[in-house]
C-alpha positions in Angstrom: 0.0 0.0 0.0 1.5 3.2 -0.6 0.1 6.7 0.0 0.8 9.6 -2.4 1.4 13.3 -1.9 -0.5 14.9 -4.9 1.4 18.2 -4.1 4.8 17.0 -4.2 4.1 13.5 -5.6 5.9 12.0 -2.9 5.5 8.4 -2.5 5.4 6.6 1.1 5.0 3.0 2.0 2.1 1.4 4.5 3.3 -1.2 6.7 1.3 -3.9 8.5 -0.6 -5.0 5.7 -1.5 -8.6 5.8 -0.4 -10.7 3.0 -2.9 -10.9 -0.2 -3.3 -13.5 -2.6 -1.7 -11.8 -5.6 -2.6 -13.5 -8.9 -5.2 -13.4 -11.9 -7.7 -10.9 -10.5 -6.5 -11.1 -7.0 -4.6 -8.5 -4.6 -5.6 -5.6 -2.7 -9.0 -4.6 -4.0 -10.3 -1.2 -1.8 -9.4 1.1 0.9 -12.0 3.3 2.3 -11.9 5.8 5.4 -14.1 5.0 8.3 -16.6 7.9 8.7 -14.3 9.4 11.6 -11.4 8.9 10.4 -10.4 12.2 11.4 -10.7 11.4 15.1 -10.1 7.4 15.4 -7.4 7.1 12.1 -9.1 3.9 11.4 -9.1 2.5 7.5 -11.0 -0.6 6.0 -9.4 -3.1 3.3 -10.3 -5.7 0.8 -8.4 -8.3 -0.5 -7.8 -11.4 -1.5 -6.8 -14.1 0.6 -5.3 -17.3 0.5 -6.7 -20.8 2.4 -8.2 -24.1 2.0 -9.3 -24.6 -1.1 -8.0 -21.6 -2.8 -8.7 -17.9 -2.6 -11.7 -15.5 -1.3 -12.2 -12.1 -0.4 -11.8 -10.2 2.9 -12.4 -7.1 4.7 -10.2 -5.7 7.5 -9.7 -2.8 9.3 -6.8 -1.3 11.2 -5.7 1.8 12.7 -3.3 3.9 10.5 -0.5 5.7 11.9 1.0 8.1 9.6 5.4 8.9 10.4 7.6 11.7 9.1 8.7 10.0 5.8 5.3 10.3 4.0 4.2 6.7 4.9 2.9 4.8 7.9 1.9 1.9 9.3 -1.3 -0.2 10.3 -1.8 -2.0 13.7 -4.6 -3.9 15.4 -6.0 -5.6 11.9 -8.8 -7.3 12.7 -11.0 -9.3 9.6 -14.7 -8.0 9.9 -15.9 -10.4 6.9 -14.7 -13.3 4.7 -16.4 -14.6 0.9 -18.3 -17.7 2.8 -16.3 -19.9 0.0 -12.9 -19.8 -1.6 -11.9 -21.4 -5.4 -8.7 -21.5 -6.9 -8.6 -19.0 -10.3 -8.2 -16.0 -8.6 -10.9 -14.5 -10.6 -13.7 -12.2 -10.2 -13.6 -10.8 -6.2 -14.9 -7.6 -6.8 -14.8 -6.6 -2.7 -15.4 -2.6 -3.1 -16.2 -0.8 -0.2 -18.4 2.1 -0.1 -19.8 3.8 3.7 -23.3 5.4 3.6 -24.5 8.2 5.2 -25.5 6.0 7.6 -22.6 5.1 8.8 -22.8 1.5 7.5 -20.4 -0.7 5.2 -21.2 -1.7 2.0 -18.8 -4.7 0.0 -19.6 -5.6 -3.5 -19.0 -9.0 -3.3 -17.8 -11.1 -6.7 -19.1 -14.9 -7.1 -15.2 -15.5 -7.6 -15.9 -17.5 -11.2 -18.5 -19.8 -9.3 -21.8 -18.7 -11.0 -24.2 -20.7 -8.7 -23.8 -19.1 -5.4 -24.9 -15.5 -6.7 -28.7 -17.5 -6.6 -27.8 -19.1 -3.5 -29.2 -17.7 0.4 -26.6 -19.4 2.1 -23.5 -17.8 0.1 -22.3 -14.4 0.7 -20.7 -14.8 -3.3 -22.5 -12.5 -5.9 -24.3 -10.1 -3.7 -24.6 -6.6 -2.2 -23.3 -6.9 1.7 -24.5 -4.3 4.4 -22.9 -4.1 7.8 -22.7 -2.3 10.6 -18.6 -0.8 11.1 -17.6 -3.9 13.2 -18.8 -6.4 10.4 -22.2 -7.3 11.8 -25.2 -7.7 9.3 -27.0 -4.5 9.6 -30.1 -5.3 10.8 -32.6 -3.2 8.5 -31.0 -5.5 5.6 -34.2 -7.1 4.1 -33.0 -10.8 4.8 -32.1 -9.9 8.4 -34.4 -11.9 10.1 -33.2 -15.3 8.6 -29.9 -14.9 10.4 -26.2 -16.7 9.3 -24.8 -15.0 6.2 -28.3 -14.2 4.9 -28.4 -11.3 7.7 -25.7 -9.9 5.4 -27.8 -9.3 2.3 -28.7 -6.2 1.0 -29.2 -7.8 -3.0 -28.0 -10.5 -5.0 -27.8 -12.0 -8.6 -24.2 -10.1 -9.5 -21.3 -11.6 -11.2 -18.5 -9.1 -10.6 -19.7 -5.2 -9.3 -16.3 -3.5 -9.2 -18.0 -0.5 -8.6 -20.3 1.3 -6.7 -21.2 5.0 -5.4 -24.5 6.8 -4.2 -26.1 9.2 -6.7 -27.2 12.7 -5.0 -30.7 11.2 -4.0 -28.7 8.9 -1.9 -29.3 6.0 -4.3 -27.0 3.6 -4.9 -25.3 2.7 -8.3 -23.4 -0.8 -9.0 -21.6 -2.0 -12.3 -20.4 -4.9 -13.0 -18.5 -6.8 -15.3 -20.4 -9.2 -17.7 -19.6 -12.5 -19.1 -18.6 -12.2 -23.5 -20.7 -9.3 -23.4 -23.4 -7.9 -21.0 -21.7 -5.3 -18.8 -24.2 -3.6 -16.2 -25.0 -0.5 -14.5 -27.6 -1.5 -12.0 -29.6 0.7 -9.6 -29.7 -0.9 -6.2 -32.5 -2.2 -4.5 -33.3 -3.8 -0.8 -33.8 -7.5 -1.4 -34.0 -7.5 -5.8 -32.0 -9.9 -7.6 -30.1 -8.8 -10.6 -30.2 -12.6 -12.3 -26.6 -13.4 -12.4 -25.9 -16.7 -13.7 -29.4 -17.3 -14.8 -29.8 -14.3 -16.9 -27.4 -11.8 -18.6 -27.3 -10.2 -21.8 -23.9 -11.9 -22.9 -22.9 -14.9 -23.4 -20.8 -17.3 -21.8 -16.5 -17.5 -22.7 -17.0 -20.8 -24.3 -20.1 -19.1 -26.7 -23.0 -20.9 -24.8 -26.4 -18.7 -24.7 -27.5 -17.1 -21.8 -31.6 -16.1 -21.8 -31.8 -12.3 -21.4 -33.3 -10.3 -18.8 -36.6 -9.8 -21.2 -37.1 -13.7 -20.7 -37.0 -13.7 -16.9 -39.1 -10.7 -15.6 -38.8 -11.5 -12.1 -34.9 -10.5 -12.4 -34.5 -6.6 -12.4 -33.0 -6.0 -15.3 -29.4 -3.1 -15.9 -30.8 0.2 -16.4 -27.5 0.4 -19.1 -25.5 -2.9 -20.3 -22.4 -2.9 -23.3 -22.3 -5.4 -25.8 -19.5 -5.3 -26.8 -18.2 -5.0 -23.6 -16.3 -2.1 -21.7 -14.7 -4.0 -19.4 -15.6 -1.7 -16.1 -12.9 -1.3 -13.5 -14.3 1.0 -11.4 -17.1 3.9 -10.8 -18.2 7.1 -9.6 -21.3 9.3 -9.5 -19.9 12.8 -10.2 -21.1 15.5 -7.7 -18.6 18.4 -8.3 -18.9 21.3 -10.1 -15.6 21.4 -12.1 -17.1 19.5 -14.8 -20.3 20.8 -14.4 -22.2 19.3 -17.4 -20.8 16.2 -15.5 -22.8 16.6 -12.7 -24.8 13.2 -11.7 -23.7 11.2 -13.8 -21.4 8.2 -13.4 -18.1 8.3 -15.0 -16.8 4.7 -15.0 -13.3 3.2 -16.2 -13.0 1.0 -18.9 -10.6 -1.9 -19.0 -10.4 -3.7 -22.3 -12.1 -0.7 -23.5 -8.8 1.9 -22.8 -11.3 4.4 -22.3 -13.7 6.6 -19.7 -17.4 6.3 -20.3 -19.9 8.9 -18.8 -23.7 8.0 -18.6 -26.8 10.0 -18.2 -28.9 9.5 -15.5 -31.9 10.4 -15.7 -34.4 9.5 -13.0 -34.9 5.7 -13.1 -32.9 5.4 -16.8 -29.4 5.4 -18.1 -27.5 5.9 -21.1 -23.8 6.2 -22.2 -23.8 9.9 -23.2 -19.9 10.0 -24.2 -16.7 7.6 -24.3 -13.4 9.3 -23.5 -10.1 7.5 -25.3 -7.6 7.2 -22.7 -5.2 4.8 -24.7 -4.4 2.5 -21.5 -6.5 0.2 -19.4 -8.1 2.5 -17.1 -8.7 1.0 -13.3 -9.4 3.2 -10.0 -11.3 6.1 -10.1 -11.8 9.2 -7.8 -13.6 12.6 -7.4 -11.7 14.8 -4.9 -13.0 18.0 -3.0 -12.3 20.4 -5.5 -14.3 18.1 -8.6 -11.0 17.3 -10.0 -11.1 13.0 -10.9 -8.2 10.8 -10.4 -8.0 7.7 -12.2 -5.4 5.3 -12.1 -3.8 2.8 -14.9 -4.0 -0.6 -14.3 -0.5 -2.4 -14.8 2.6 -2.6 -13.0 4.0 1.2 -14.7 0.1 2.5 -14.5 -0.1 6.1 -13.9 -2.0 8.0 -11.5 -3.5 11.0 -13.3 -5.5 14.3 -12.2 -8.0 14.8 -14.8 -9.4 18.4 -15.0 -11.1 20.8 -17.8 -9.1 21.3 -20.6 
């Protein structure tokens, strides 16, 4: 982990993070603040984790202690949640963290390549996952009263949400990484199901069909999807004023795509309203206070880039 100085681009090193499973689709997935972070210095990871019978997601959180040479280190880690199933791959974790005005945790959590358990109550693979700060299932989640991992629920039916932010109606916003085709941008609701394996509009790798949403209207269905795909690697909701025609709508990463896509939002609907050519996989993405957006590359040289008004 390694925290930049955007002024003088200094570059420090975090100690005390645990080891990750690096490989495929696996390392350290997130960081997020806790809500007062100002006063308690605590931070929340994801990542992937190694153990029997291959690797799952995780969420931790730790104290951060910053030191004079621009880094710092964590102490106290302590795992608040785990993927309820590991598989060796090392695909498809997803594990972004998001807090909500609430105070509450949110963890998109991937089906790590498993399919099945994003239908499945008694897997914590393929869903939307609310907790209180310490890990516990937040109790207004619409599953709460079944107890075990179903507590944990918020929705369910995703494949691989790598990212997620809250629109200025405090509505959340999820998209996800398709199969051959089918990217989504979902709008998230208590307790729907998103139809992940049992509907998409893509296909599977090895060109098997997969019946689209229209067929299965029980599913909630993307308010956008990409065929071809985009290859999403992260998202935000846009809520500054320094690209003002930008305002509400989410500008998401692309992947395979080398680009930066904005959408519309408008009410209930979506649409891709403009795709930025960036030339490199694009991964992270940020607003900061002023409205100015950081994205990062992905890659081992990937730079981290301010993006402002020309």
């Amino acid at each position: 982990m390694r925290l930049v100085d955007p002024t003088t681009k200094a570059k420090g090193t975090i100690t005390g993070v645990p080891a990750v499973a690096y490989g495929g689709q696996g390392g350290l997935h997130d960081v997020a603040l806790h809500p007062k972070y100002a006063e308690n210095s605590i931070i929340y990871i994801s990542y992937a984790e190694s153990g029997s019978g291959g690797a799952g997601g995780a969420v931790a959180r730790a104290k951060l202690t910053l030191d004079s040479s621009g880094g710092g280190a964590l102490s106290g880690l302590e795992v608040i949640w785990r993927h309820s199933q590991r598989a060796s791959g090392g695909l498809q974790f997803a594990c972004r963290l998001l807090f909500g005005a609430d105070g509450a945790l949110w963890i998109s959590s991937g089906e790590i390549n498993q399919m099945t358990p994003s239908q499945s109550m008694t897997s914590n693979l393929g869903k939307m996952i609310k907790l209180y700060e310490n890990g516990t299932a937040f109790a207004g989640n619409p599953f709460a009263s079944q107890g075990a991992v179903q507590a944990q629920i918020w929705s369910l039916g995703h494949r691989n949400p790598l990212g997620i932010d809250w629109d200025a109606q405090g509505r959340l916003w999820e998209v996800e990484m398709g199969p051959m085709g089918g990217d989504e941008l979902n709008l998230i609701q208590s307790g729907a199901n998103y139809g992940w394996p049992l509907v998409s509009q893509g296909r599977h790798y090895d060109g098997r069909t997969i019946p689209q949403h229209s067929t299965r209207p029980e599913f909630t269905p993307p308010k956008a999807f990409w065929v071809p795909v985009i290859s999403p690697g992260g998202m935000i909701i846009y809520k500054g004023d320094l690209f003002s025609s930008w305002k509400g709508n989410a500008i998401i990463t692309g992947l395979s795509s080398q680009s930066i896509v904005r959408v519309t939002i408008t009410g209930d609907t979506a649409k891709e309203a403009q795709r930025v050519s960036m030339g490199k996989r694009m991964r992270g993405i940020r607003e900061d206070k002023e409205g100015a957006i950081w994205v990062i590359e992905d890659g081992a040289n990937g730079r981290l880039l301010k993006l402002t008004p020309s």
